[in-house]
Wavefront OBJ file of the C-alpha trace (Angstrom):
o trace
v 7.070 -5.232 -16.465
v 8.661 -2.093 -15.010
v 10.726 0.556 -16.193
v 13.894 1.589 -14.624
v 15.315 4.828 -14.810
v 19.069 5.974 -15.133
v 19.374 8.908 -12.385
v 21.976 8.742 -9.871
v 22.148 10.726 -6.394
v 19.727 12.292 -4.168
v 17.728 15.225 -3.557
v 18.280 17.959 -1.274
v 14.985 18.415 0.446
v 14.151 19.605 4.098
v 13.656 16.602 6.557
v 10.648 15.397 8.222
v 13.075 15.878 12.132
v 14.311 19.759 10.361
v 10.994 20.876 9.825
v 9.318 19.570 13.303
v 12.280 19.771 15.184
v 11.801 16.164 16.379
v 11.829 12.815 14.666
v 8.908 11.567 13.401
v 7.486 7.972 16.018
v 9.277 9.828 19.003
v 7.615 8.733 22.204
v 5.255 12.053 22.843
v 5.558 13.752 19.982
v 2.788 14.213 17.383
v 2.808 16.017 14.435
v -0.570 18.041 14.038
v -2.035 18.514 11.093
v -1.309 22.157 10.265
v 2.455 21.109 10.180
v 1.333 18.042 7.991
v -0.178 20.434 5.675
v 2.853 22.748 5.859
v 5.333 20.175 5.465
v 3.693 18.625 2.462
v 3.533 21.926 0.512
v 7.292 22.838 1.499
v 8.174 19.399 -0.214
v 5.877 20.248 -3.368
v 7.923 23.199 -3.484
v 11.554 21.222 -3.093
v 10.836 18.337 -4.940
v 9.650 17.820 -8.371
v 8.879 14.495 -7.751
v 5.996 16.114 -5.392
v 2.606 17.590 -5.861
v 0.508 18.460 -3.018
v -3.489 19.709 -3.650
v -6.085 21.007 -1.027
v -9.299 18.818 -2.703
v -11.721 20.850 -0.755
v -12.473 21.626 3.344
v -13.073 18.793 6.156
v -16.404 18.949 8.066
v -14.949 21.598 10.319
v -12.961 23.569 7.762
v -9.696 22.313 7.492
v -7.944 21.867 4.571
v -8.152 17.935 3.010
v -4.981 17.390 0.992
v -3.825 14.467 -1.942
v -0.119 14.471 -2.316
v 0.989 13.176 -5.626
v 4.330 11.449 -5.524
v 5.950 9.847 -8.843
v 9.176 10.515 -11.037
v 9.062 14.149 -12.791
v 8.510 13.331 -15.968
v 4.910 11.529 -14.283
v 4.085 14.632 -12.062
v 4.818 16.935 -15.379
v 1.335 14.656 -17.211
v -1.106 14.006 -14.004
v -3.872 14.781 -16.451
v -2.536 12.338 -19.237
v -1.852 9.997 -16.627
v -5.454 10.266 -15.272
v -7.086 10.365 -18.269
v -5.812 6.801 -19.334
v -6.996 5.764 -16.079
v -10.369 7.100 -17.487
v -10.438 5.578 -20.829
v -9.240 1.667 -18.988
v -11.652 2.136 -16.573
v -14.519 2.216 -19.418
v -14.119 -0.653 -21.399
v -16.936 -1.243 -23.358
v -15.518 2.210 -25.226
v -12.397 0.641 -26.325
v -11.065 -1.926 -28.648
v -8.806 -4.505 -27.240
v -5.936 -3.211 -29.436
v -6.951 0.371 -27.606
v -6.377 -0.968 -23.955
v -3.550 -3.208 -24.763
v -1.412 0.288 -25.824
v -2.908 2.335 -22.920
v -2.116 -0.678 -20.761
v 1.861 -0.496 -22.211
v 1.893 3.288 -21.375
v -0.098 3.688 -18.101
v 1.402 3.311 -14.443
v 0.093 1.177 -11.216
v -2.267 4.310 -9.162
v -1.677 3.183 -5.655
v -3.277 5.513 -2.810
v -1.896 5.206 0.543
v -5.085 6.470 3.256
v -3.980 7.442 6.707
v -5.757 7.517 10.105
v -9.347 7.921 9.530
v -9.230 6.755 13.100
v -7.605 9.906 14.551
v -6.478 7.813 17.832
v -4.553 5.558 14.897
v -1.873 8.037 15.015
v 0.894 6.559 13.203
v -0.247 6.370 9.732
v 0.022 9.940 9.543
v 3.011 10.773 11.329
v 4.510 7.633 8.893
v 3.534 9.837 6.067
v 6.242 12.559 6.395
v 8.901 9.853 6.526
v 7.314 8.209 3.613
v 6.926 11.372 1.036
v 10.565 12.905 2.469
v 12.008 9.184 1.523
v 10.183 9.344 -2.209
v 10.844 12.800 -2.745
v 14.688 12.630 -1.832
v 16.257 9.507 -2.560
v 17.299 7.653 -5.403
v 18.806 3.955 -4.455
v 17.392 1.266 -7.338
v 13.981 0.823 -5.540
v 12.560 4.121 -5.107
v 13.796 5.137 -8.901
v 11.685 1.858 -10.091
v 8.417 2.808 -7.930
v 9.154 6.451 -9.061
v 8.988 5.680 -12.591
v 6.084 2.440 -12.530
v 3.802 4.062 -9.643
v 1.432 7.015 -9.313
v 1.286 6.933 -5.707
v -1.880 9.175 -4.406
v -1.300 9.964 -0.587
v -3.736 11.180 1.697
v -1.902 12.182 4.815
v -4.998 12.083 6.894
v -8.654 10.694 6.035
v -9.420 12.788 9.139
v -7.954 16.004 9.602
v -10.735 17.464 12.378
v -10.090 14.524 14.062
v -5.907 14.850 14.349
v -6.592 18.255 15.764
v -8.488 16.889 18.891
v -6.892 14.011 19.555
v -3.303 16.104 19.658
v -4.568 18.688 21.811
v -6.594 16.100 23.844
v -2.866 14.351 24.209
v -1.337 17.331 24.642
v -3.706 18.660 27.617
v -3.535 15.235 29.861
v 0.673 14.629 29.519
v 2.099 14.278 32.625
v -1.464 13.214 34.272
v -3.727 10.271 34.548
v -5.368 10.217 31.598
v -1.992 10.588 29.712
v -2.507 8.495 26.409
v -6.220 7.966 26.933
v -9.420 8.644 24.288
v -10.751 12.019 24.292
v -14.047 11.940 25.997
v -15.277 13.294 23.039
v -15.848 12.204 18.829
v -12.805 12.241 16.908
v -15.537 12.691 13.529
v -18.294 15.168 13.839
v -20.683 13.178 13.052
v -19.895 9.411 12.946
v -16.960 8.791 15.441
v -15.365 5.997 14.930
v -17.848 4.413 11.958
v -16.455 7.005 9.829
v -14.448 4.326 8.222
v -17.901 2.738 7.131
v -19.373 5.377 4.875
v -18.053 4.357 2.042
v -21.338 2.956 0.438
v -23.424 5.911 1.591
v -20.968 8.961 1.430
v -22.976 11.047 3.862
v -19.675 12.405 5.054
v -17.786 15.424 3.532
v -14.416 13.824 3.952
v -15.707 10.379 2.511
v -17.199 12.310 -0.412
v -14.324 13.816 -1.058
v -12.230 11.419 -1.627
v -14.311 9.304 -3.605
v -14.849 12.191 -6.276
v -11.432 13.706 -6.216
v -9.370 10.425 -5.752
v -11.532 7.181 -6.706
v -13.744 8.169 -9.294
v -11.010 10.267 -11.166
v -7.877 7.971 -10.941
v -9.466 4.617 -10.588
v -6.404 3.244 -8.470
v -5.456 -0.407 -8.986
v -4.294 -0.339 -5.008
v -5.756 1.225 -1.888
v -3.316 0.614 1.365
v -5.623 1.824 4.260
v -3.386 1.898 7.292
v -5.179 1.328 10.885
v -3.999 0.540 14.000
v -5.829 -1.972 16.661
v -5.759 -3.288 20.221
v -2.421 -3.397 22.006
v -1.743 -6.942 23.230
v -2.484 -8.474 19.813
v -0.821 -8.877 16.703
v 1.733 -6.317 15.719
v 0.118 -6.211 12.823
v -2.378 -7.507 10.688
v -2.838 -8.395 7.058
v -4.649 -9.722 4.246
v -5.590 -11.999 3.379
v -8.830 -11.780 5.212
v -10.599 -14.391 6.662
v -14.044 -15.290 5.456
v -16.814 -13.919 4.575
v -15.567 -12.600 1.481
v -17.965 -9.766 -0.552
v -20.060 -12.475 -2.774
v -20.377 -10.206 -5.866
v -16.469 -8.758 -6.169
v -14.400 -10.615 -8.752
v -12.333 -13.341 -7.962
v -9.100 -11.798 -9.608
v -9.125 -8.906 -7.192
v -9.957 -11.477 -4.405
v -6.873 -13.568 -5.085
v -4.501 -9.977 -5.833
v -5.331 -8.687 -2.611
v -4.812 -12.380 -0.817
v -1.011 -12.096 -3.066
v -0.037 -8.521 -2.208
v -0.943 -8.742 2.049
v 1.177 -12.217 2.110
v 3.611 -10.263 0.034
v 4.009 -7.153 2.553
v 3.948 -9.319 5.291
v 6.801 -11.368 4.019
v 8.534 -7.951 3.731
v 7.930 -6.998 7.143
v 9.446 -10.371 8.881
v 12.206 -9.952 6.405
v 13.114 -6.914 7.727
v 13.169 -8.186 11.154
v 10.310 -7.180 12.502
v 8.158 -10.123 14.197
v 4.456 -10.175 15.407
v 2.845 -9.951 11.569
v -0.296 -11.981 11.127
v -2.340 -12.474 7.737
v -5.641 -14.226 7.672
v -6.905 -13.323 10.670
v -9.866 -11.037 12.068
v -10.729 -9.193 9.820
v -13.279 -10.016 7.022
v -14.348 -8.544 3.875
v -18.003 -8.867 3.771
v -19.236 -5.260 3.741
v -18.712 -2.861 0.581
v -18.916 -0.125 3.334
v -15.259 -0.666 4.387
v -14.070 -1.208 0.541
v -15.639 0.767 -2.476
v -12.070 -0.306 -4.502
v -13.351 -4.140 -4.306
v -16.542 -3.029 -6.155
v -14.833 -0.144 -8.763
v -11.701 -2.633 -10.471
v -9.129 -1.836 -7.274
v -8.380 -3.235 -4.152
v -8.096 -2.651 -0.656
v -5.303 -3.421 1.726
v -6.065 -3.132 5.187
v -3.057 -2.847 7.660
v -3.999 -2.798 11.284
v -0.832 -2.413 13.891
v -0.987 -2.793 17.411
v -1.307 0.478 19.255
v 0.404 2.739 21.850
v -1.459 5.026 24.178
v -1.660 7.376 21.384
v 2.088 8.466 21.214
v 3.158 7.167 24.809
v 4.878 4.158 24.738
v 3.796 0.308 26.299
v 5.721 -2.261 27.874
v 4.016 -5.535 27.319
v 5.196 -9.105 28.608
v 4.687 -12.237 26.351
v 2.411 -13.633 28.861
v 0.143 -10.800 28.457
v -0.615 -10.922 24.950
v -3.907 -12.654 24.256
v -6.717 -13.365 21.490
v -9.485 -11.833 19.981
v -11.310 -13.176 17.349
v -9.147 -16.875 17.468
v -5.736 -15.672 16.321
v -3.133 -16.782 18.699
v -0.066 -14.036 19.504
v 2.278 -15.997 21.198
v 1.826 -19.004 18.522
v 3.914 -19.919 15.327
v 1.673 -20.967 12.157
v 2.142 -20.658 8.864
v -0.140 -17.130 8.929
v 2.461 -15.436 11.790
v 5.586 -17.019 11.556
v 7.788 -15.048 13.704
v 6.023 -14.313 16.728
v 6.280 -11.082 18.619
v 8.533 -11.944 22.241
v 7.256 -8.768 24.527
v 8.416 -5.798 25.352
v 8.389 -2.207 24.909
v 6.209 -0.918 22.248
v 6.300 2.569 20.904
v 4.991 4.355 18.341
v 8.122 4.694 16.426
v 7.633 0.354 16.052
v 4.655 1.763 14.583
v 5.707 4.065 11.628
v 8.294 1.468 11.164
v 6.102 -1.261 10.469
v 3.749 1.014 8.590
v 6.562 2.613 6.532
v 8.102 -1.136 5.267
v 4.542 -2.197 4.585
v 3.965 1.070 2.126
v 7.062 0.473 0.699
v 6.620 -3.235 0.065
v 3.277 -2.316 -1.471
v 4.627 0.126 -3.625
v 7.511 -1.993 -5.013
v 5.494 -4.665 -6.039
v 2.788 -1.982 -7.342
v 6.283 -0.871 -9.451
v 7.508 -4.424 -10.719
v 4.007 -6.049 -11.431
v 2.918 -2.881 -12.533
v 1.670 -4.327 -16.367
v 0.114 -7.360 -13.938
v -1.926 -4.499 -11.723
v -2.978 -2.305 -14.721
v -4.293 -5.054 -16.876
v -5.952 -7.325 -14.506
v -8.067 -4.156 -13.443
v -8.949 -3.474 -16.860
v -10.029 -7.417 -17.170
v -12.309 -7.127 -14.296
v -14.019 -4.487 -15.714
v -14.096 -5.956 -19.000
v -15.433 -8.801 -17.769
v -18.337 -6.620 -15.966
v -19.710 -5.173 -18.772
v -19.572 -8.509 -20.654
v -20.442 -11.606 -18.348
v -24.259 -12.570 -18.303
v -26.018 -13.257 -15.216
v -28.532 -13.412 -12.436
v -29.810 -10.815 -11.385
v -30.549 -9.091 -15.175
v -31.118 -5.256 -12.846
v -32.968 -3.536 -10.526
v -36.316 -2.055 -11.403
v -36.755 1.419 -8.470
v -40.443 2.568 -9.628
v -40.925 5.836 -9.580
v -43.733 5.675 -7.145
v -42.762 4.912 -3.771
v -44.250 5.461 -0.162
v -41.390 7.632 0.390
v -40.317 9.441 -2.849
v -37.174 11.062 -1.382
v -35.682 8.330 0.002
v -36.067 6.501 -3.223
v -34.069 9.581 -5.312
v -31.529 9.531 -2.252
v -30.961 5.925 -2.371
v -30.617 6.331 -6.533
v -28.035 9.129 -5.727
v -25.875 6.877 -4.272
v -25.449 4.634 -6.577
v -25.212 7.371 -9.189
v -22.162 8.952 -6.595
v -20.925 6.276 -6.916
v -20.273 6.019 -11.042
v -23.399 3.657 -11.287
v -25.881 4.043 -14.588
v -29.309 5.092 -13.811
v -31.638 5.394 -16.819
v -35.400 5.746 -16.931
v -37.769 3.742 -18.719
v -39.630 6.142 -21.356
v -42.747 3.319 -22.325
v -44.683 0.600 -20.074
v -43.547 -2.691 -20.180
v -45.035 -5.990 -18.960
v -41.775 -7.988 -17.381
v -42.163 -11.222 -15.194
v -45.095 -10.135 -13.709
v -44.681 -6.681 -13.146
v -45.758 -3.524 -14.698
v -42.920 -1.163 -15.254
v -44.113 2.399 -16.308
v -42.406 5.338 -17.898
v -40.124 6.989 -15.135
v -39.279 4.090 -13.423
v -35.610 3.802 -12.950
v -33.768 0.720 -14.135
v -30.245 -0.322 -12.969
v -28.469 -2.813 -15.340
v -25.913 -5.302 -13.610
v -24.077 -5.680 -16.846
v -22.490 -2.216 -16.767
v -18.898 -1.665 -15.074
v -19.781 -0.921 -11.954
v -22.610 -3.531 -11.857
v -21.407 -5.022 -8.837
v -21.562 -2.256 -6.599
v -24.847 -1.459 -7.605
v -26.051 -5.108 -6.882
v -24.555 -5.488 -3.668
v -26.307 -2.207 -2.488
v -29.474 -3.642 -4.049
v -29.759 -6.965 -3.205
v -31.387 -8.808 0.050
v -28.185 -10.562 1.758
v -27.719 -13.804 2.987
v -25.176 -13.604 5.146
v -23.307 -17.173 5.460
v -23.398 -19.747 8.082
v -20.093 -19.994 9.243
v -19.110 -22.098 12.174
v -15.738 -22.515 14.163
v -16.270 -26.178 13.503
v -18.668 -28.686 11.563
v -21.728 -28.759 13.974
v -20.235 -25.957 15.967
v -21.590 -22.656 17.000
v -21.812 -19.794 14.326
v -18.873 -17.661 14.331
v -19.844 -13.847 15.702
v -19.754 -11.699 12.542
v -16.877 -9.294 12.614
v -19.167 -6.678 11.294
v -22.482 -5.530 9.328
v -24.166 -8.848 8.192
v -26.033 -6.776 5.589
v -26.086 -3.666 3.611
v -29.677 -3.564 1.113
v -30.101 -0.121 0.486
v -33.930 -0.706 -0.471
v -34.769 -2.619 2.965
v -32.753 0.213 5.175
v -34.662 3.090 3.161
v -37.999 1.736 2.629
v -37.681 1.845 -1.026
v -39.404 -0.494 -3.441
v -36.618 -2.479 -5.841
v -37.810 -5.484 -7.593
v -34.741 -7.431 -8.919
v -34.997 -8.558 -12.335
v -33.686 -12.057 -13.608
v -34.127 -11.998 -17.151
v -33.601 -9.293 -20.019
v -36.330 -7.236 -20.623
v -36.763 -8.455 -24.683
v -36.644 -6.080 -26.734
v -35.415 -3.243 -24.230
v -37.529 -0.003 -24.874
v -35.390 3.126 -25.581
v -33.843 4.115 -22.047
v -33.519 7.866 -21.311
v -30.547 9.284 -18.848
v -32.217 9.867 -15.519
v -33.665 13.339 -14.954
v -32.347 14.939 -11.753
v -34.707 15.743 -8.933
v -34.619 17.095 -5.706
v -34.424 14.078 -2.672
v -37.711 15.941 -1.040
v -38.783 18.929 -3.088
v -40.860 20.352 -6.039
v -41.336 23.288 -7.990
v -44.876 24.760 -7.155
v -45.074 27.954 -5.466
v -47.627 29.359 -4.133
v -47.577 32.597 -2.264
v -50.957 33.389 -2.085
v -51.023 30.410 0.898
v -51.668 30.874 4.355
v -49.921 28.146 5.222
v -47.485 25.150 4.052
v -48.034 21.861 4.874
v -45.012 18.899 5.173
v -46.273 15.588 4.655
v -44.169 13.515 7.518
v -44.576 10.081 5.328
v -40.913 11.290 4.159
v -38.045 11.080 6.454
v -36.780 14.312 4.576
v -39.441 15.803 6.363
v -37.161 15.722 9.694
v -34.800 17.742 7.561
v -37.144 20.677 6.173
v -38.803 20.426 9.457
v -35.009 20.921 11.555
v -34.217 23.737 9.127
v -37.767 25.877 9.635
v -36.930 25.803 13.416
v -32.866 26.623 13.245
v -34.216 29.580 11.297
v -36.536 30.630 14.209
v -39.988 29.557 12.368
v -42.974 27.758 14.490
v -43.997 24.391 13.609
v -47.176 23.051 14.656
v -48.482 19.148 13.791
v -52.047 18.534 13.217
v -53.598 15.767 15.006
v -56.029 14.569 12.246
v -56.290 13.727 8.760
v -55.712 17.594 6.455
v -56.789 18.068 3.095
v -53.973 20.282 1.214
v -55.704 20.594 -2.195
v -56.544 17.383 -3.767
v -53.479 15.772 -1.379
v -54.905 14.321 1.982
v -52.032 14.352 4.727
v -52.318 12.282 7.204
v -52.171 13.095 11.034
v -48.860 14.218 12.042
v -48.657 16.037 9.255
v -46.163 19.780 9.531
v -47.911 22.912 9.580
v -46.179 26.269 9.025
v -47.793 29.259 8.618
v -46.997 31.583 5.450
v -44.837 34.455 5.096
v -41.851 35.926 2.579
v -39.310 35.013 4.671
v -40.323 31.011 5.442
v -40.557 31.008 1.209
v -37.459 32.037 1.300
v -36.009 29.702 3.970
v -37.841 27.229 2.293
v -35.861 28.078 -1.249
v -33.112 27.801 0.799
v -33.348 24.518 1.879
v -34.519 22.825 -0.791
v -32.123 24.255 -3.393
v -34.613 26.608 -4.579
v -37.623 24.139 -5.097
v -40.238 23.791 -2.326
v -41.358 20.990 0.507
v -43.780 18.577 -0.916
l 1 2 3 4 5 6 7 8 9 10 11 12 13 14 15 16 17 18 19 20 21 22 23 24 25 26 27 28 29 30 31 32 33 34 35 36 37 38 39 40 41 42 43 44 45 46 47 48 49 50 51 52 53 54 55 56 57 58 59 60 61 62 63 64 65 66 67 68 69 70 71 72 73 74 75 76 77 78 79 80 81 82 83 84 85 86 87 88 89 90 91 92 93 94 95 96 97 98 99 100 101 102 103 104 105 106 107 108 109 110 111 112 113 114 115 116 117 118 119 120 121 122 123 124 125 126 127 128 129 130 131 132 133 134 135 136 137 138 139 140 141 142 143 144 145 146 147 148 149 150 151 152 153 154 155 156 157 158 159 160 161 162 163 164 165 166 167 168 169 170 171 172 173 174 175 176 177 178 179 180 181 182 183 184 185 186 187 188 189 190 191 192 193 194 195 196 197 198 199 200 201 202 203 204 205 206 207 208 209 210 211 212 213 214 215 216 217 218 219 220 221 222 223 224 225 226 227 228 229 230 231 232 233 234 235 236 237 238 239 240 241 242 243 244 245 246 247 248 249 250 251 252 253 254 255 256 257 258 259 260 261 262 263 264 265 266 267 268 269 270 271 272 273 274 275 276 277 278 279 280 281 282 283 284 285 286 287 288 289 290 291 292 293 294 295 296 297 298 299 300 301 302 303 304 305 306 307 308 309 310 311 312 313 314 315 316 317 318 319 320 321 322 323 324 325 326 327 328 329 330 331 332 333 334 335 336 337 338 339 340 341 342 343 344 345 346 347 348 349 350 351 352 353 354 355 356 357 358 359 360 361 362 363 364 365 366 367 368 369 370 371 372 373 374 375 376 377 378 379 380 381 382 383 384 385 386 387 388 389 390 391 392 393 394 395 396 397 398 399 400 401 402 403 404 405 406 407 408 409 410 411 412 413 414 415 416 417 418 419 420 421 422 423 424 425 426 427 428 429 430 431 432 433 434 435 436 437 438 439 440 441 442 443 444 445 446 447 448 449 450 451 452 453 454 455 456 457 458 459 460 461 462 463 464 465 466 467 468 469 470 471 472 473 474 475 476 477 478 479 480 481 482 483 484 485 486 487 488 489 490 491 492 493 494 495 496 497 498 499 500 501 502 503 504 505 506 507 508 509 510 511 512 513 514 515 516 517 518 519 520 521 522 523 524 525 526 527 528 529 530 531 532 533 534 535 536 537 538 539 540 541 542 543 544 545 546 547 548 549 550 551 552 553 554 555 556 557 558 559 560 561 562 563 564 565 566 567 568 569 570 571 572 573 574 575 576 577 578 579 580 581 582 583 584 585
């Protein structure tokens, strides 16, 4: 059910073409990020319908922005709004009469991610058109998503990236290498995989987001728009094809299939042809979709690209397939096929803008439908018994760092860690006091399994007796077998459960003795955090030596390879430094 409200006319707010001085989608034009930035804090100003927030700094220290967009009376009680969000999103804390009026007064939280793939230019540029459109006009539809939706935009997942790949496209118009890939990463660190970081965080912008945006407003709907190869699809969208994620609930399996089919019936309503669902793209791997394993989903939207904002002429007969979809082909999963022609990145923000909208209208009329079927699946978590019982991470471990990294993770992302405070004899193993136990039966429990748990990634063939189909991405994601850490997965309740005591915090590869008085330090290497200490010592101009035999260090024996550094004030105080003021084991 959805509320409607009774305002009448428009808003007077500067336009996306007024402030740029060219319409957003024109063929070689691209808005760069500082005039994102500027344009969405002239229409917080403008608009109360608008509220734009720097979360924090990118890898390279721009500014990473959220832009709130809802009616005024919504914007005026963010923190009300959020903190229902809060309260549904832990249900074992509420009664059922509880949720049911929280349900009645909370709104759909749909976030709308742009362009983590900074050559995927047109979610971002689409952005301006989208938050002018919200933030000005008042026709039936945008007063009912106004008043029903929280919508949570992030004009760019990749601001660094937008920079370099504008003045990269900038720098080469009017030569050769117009429209091509800068010869160089678009993400500091991870390129183009920055979109699968998601189940590690290692990134700044990744981690980011998941603390400001998904572990504060819990939203129901994540819209993650992408663009892909050029002589495809003109766009793609759920439902996926298979694999799906074993462990994430069928409800949010079956929304997501709903809400794609939905959009793309929008799209070839509106004209515009070439829009595929159930093809390509799969959604095996949590790294690509934390929302499937925290109550939410995730919409992926991938549209066929330009050469970055220079426009394509393409003929019917050259569009081809990938991954088994067929372009030129009717079927009832593209039912208006895309003819040829000239393709332009205005076709893109066009596409991308009806697909937001479609996904925010139904986010608006279904909006009791999104809110309480989230709640449900988490309900549902915290309730339903089942194999696996947990995960047991002892506390001693070849590699002690990686084991408190790999239980920082899951704690990142809103899993419960606890600590077992007595020993306890359980299906053949001997759990001590400190070893960490991770309950399944908690809300996030599926998250934490799938990170925990040994995949078996289907057999899926093209045909019965035909070859394997080639996995569209990662066939597996076990946290324990990519970080050499011990988990032993339990199958049945530890009876009776000892008391359970909230995890102490420790440093990944650190500890508190200090001892001046040494001539030297030695780093055991056993630990891959070793690389890390080790990296530091010799940024900070120290020598490193490695001994080539077996070293006693007090009653420790290192073994050869082991990091030698000899003693002074200064490497204690590098050494403070880089271990958060604790010291290299």
């Amino acid at each position: 059910m959805s509320r409607e409200s009774s305002n009448t006319g428009g808003l007077e707010v500067t336009t996306p073409s007024e402030f740029l001085g060219f319409a957003v989608g024109d063929d070689h034009r691209l808005a760069d990020w500082p005039q994102v930035v500027d344009y969405m804090r002239l229409l917080d100003q403008e608009s109360d319908r608008v509220s734009t927030i720097e979360i924090g700094k990118t890898t390279e220290g721009n500014p990473f922005l959220l832009t709130f967009i809802s009616s005024p009376g919504n914007i005026a009680n963010l923190d009300s709004h959020m903190e229902t969000q809060r309260r549904l999103a832990d249900p074992d804390k509420i009664s059922d009469t509880e949720a049911n009026e929280l349900i009645a007064d909370a709104r759909s939280v749909v976030a709308i991610t742009c362009s983590i793939h900074a050559t995927e230019v047109g979610g971002t540029q689409m952005s301006l058109a989208l938050a002018h459109q919200l933030a000005s006009e008042d026709d039936s539809r945008v007063r009912r998503i106004l008043d029903n939706v929280i919508l949570i935009l992030v004009p760019s997942l990749n601001p660094d990236g937008l920079i370099k790949v504008k003045r990269w496209y900038d720098a080469t118009r009017d030569t050769h290498y117009e429209g091509s890939i800068p010869p160089y990463l678009y993400n500091k660190y991870t390129g183009h995989d920055n979109n699968r970081d998601w189940f590690m965080f290692t990134q700044a912008e990744t981690r980011l987001v998941v603390d400001r945006l998904y572990n504060r407003w819990r939203p129901h709907i994540v819209f993650d728009i992408h663009q892909t190869r050029s002589d495809g699809m003109r766009m793609i969208l759920p439902p996926f094809v298979d694999p799906v994620g074993p462990n994430v609930d069928p409800v949010l399996q079956s929304e997501l299939a709903a809400l794609g089919t939905h959009m793309a019936s929008e799209l070839t309503a509106a004209g515009k042809s070439g829009v595929a669902v159930n093809v390509v793209y799969d959604s095996y791997s949590p790294s690509r979709s934390y929302s499937h394993y925290h109550g939410g989903i995730r919409v992926l939207s991938e549209a066929a690209s330009v050469r970055i904002a220079s426009p394509i002429s393409i003929d019917r007969t050259q569009l081809k397939s990938d991954r088994g979809e067929r372009p030129t082909t009717k079927s009832w999963n593209h039912t208006m096929p895309w003819t040829g022609g000239k393709w332009s990145l205005k076709d893109i923000v066009e596409y991308d803008l009806i697909a937001s909208l479609a996904c925010l209208d139904s986010a608006a009329r279904n909006r009791d439908t999104w809110v309480g079927n989230s709640f449900k699946v988490l309900r549902r978590a915290v309730t339903k018994q089942g194999n696996p019982y947990g995960y047991v991470i002892p506390k001693e471990q070849h590699d002690t760092g990686a084991a408190q990294e790999l239980i920082e993770v899951l704690e990142f992302a809103d899993v419960e860690v606890q600590e077992l405070t007595k020993e306890v004899e359980h299906e053949g193993l001997a759990l001590k006091p400190g070893d960490h136990l991770v309950l399944t039966l908690q809300r996030f429990g599926t998250f934490a399994q799938t990170m925990l748990e040994t995949q078996k990634y289907p057999d899926i063939r093209h045909y019965p007796g035909g070859p394997p189909k080639h996995p569209y991405d990662s066939t597996a994601h076990s946290l324990p077998l990519a970080m050499g850490v011990t988990a032993h997965e339990l199958n049945k309740p530890i009876e009776p459960l000892p008391r359970l005591a909230d995890r102490r915090k420790q440093a990944s590869f650190c500890y508190d003795q200090v001892f001046p008085e040494a001539s030297a330090y030695a780093i055991n290497p056993k630990s891959n955090a070793s690389a890390k200490i080790v990296n530091h010592l010799l940024a900070a101009g120290f020598q490193v030596s490695r001994v080539s035999h077996s070293l006693h260090n007090g009653s420790e024996l290192l073994p050869p390879g082991a990091f030698v550094v000899e003693s002074s004030q200064r490497l204690i105080e590098s050494l403070r430094d880089a271990c958060d003021g604790k010291f290299a084991d």
